[in-house]
C-alpha positions in Angstrom: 143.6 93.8 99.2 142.4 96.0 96.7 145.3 96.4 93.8 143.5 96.1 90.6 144.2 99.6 89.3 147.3 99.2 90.5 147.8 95.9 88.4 146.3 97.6 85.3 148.9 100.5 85.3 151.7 98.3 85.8 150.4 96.4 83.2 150.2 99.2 80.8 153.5 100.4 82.1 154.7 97.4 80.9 153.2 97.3 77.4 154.4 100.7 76.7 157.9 99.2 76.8 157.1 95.8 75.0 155.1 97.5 72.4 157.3 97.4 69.3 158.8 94.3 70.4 155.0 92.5 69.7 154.3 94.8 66.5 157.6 93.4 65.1 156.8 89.8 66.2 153.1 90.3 64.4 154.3 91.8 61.5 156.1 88.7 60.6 152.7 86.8 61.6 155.1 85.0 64.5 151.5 85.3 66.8 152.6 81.9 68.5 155.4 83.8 70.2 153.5 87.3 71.6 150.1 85.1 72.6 152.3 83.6 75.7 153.9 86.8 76.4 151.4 88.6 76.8 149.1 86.0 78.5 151.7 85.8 81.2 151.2 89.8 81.6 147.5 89.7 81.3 147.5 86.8 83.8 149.1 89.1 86.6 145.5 91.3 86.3 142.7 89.4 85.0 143.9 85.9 85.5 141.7 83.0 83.7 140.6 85.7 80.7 141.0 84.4 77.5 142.0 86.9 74.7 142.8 86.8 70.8 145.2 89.2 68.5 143.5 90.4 65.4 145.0 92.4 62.9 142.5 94.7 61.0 142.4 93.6 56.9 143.8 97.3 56.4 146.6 96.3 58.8 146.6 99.5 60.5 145.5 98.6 63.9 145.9 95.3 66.0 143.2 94.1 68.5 143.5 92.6 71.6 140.0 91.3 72.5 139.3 89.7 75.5 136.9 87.1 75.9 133.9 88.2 78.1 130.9 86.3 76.7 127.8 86.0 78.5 130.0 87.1 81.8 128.9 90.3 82.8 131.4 90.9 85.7 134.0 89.8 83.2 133.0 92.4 80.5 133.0 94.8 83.8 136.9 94.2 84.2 137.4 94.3 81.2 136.1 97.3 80.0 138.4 99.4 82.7 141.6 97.3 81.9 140.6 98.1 78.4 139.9 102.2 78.7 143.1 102.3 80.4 145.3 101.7 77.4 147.4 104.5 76.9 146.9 107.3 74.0 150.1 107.4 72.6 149.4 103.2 71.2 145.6 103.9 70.7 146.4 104.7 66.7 148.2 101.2 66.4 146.1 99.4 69.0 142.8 98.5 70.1 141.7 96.8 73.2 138.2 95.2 73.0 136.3 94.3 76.1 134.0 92.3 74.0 133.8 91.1 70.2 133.6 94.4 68.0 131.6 94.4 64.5 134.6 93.4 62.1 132.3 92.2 59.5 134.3 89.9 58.7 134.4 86.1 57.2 135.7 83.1 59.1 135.8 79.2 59.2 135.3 76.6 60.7 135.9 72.7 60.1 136.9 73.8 56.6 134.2 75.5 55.4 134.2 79.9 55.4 131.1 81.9 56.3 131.1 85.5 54.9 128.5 87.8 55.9 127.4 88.9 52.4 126.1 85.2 52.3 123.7 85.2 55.0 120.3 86.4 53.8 117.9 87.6 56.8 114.4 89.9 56.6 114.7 91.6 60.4 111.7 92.8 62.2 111.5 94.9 65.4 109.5 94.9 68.4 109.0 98.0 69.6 107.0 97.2 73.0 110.2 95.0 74.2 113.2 96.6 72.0 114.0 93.2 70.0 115.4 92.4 66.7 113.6 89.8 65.3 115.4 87.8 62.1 114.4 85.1 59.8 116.8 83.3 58.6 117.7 81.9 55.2 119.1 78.2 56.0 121.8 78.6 53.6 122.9 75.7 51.9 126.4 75.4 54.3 123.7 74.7 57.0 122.7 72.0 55.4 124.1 68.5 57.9 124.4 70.3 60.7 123.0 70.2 63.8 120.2 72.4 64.8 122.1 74.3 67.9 125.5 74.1 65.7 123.2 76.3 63.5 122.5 78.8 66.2 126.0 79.0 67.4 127.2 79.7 63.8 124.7 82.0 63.3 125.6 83.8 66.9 128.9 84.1 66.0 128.0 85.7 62.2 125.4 87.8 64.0 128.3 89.0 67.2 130.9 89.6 64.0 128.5 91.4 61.7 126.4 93.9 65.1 128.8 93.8 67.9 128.7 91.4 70.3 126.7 93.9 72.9 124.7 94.8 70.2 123.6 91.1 69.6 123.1 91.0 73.7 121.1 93.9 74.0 118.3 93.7 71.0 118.8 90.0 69.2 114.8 88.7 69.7 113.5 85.3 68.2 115.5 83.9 65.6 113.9 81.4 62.8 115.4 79.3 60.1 113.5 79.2 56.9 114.2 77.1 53.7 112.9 79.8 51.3 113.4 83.5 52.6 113.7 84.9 49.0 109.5 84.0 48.7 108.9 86.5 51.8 110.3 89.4 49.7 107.0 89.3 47.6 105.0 89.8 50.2 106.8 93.6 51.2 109.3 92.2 53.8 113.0 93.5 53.2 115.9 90.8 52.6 119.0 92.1 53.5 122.2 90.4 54.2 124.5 90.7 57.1 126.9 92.3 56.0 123.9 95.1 55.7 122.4 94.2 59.0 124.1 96.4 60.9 122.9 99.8 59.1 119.5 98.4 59.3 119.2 98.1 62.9 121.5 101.5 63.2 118.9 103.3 61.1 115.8 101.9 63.1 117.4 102.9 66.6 117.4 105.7 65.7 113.7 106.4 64.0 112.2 104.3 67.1 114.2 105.8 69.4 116.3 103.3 71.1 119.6 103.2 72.0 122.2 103.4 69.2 123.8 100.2 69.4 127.6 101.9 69.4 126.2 103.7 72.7 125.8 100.7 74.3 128.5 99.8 77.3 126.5 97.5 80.0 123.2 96.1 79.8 121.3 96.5 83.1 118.4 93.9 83.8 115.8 94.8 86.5 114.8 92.4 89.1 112.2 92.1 91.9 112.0 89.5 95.3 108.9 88.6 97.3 109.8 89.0 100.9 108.8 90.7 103.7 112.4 90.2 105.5 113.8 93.6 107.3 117.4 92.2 107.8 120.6 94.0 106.1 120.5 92.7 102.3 118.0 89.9 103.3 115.2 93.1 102.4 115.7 93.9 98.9 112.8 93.7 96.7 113.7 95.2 93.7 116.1 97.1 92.1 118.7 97.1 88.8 121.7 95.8 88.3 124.6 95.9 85.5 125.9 92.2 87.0 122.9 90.1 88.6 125.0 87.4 89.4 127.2 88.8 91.9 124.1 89.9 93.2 122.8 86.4 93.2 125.9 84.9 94.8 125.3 86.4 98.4 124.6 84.2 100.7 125.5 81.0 98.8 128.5 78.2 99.7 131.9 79.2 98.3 131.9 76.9 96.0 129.0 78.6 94.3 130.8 82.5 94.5 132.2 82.2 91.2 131.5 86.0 90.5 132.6 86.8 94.1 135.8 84.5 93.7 136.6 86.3 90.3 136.4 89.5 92.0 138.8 88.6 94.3 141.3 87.3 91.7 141.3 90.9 90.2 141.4 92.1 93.5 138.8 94.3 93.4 136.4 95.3 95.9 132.6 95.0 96.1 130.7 97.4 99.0 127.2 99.2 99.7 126.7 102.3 100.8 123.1 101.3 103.0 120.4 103.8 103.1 118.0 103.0 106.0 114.3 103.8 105.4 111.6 103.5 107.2 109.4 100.3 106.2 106.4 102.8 105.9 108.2 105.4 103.8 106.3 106.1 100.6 108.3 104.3 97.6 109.0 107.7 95.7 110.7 108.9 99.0 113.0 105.9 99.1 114.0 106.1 95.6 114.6 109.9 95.9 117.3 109.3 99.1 118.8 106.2 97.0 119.3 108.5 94.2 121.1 110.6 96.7 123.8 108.8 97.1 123.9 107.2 93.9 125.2 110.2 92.3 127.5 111.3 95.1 129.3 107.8 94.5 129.2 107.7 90.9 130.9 111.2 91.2 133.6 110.4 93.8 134.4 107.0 91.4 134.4 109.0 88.3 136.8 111.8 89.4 139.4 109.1 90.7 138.7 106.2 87.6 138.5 104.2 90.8 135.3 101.6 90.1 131.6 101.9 89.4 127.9 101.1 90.6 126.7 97.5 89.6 123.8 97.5 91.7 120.8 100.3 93.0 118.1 98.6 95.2 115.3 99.4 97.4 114.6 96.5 100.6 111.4 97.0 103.0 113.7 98.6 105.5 117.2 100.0 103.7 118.1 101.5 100.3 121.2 99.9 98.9 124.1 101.0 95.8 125.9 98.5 95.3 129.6 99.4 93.5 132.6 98.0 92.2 136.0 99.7 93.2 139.5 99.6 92.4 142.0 101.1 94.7 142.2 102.0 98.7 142.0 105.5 97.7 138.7 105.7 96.1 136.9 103.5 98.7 138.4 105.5 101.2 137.0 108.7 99.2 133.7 106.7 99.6 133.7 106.3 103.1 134.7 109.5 103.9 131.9 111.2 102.5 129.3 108.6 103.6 130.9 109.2 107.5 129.6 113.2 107.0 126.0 111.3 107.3 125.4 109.3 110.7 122.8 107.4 109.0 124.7 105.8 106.4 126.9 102.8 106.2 129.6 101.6 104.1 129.5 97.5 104.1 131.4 95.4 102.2 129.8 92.8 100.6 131.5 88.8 101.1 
C-alpha cells in the first residue's frame, strides 16, 4: 500500500496542533520530554530515522534534522517529509533532511572543537570537481587515533559546508604537522569557519554548482552484459540512489533499501521503453528522455514522488521513480496506457 504522503500530512496535521506545546517545552530546555514525543510521531512515517532538536544561537528558529548520512534513499524521504512542513511554522522552524552548515562549535569526550581553530589551505580539481584540503593537525589531535581524526574532521567539515556540500566536492584530505610553513610558498590558509566562502566563491568562478543548489547527488554507472531480459539489460545509466538499484535481484535479507521503502510505504516502478537492440544510442536516449519529462511532470504537479533512476539496457529504456500516493501512480499509468509500447512495472 502506498500511504506515505498520506503519513506525511497527518503528520504535519498533527504538528500544527502540538506546535506550541514543544516550543514551550524547548524554551525551558525540557528537550528530554519533546524528543520521545515526537519520535513516536516521526516513527508513524519514517520509522528507524534518527533526528536531533537544535536551537539556532540566535534562538529564533529550532531545527529538526534528520539523520540521513551516507543513505541516499534515506535523504530521499527525507527531503519530501521535510518540504512538506507547513508555511505558517517555517519562521519558527526548520526541518533539515541532512546536516546544514551551522558553523558551529561542539565536543566531544570533554574537549570543544570550534571552527575558527581548524587551519586548512584548500585546493580544487577542476577536471573531477573536488575540494582538496590540507590539514593542520591541531594540537587537540594530538593522542588520537588516525580514523578518530577523520571522523572529527568529517564532522567539523559537514558543520562548517553542509553535509551535501562535504558529499558532493570533499577530495583527498591530508594531515600536516606544520601548515603555517606552506603559506610562504603562495598557498592560502584559511580556517573553517572561512571555508565555506572559499569554496562558495570558487563554484562560482569555475563554474560548478553552488553548493546551496545542491539537493541529490547523482552517480553514473555502466554493466558489461549482453543480456536482453527485462532489467537484466541495463548497461548504463544515472541514478540519484544506486543502491536500490543494486538491491534487485538479491535475497531479502540483502533489500535493505527495498525493505526501507516499504516501511515508508512508498512505491518504486519503471516506466519500460522497448528499443530495438540495433537502435543507434542517441535514438534511445532521445525516447528515454521522452518519458522522463512526461513523468517528472505528472509527479511534480501532484508532489506525488520523483525519478531515482534513467537507464538504457541492449533491448529497453528504463526511468526508474519513486512515488507517494495511489493517485499519482495512477496519473502515471494512465498516461503511459495512451502508448501501447510502454509499460508500467513495479519494481520488487
Amino acid at each position: 500500500m502506498i500511504r506515505f504522503q498520506e503519513n506525511t500530512a497527518q503528520f504535519m496535521d498533527e504538528f500544527v496542533r502540538r506546535h506550541t506545546e514543544f516550543e514551550q517545552l524547548i524554551d525551558q530546555g525540557r528537550f528530554a520530554e519533546v524528543n520521545p514525543r515526537l519520535l513516536s510521531m516521526i516513527d508513524a512515517v519514517l520509522p528507524g530515522f534518527a533526528f536531533r532538536l537544535i536551537r539556532t544561537e540566535s534562538g529564533k528558529k529550532i531545527h529538526l534534522e534528520l539523520t540521513t548520512t551516507l543513505d541516499p534513499l534515506k535523504r530521499i524521504l527525507a527531503f519530501y517529509f521535510c518540504s512538506r512542513l507547513p508555511e505558517t511554522l517555517r519562521s519558527r522552524w526548520c526541518f533539515d533532511f541532512c546536516h546544514p552548515a551551522f558553523k558551529g562549535s561542539f565536543t566531544q569526550d570533554g574537549i570543544t572543537w570550534s571552527p575558527a581553530e581548524i587551519q586548512v589551505i584548500p585546493s580544487f580539481d577542476n577536471k573531477r570537481h573536488r575540494l582538496n584540503l590540507l590539514v593542520e593537525k591541531n594540537p587537540k589531535f594530538k593522542g588520537l587515533r588516525e580514523e578518530d581524526c577523520f571522523m572529527i574532521l568529517y564532522m567539523m567539515l559537514s558543520d562548517a559546508l553542509g553535509e551535501t556540500a562535504v558529499d558532493a566536492y570533499l577530495g583527498s584530505i591530508q594531515f600536516l604537522d606544520k601548515v603555517g610553513r606552506l603559506t610562504h610558498r603562495g598557498k592560502t590558509r584559511v580556517s573553517l569557519l572561512e571555508l565555506g566562502a572559499v569554496l562558495q566563491e570558487e563554484c562560482k568562478k569555475r563554474g560548478w554548482i553552488d553548493p546551496q543548489d545542491i539537493v541529490f547527488i547523482a552517480e553514473n554507472y555502466t554493466r558489461r552484459t549482453k543480456k536482453l531480459q527485462l532489467r537484466q539489460d541495463i548497461t548504463e545509466g544515472i541514478s540519484f540512489c544506486l543502491p536500490l538499484l543494486n538491491e534487485e535481484g538479491e535475497p531479502a535479507e540483502k533489500q535493505r533499501s527495498t525493505a526501507l521503502l516499504r516501511a515508508c510505504q512508498a512505491g518504486y516502478y519503471s516506466v519500460v521503453v522497448p528499443t530495438a537492440p540495433s537502435l543507434p544510442k542517441n535514438e534511445k536516449i532521445a525516447q528515454r528522455e521522452t518519458v522522463e519529462k512526461e513523468v517528472n511532470r505528472i509527479l511534480s504537479e501532484h508532489h506525488g514522488g520523483m525519478l531515482i533512476n534513467a537507464a538504457l539496457g541492449n533491448a529497453h529504456g528504463y526511468v526508474d521513480f519513486l512515488v507517494y500516493d495511489p493517485a499519482s501512480l495512477k496519473a502515471v499509468q494512465t498516461w503511459a496506457a495512451a502508448d501501447s509500447r510502454l509499460e508500467v512495472l513495479e519494481i520488487h
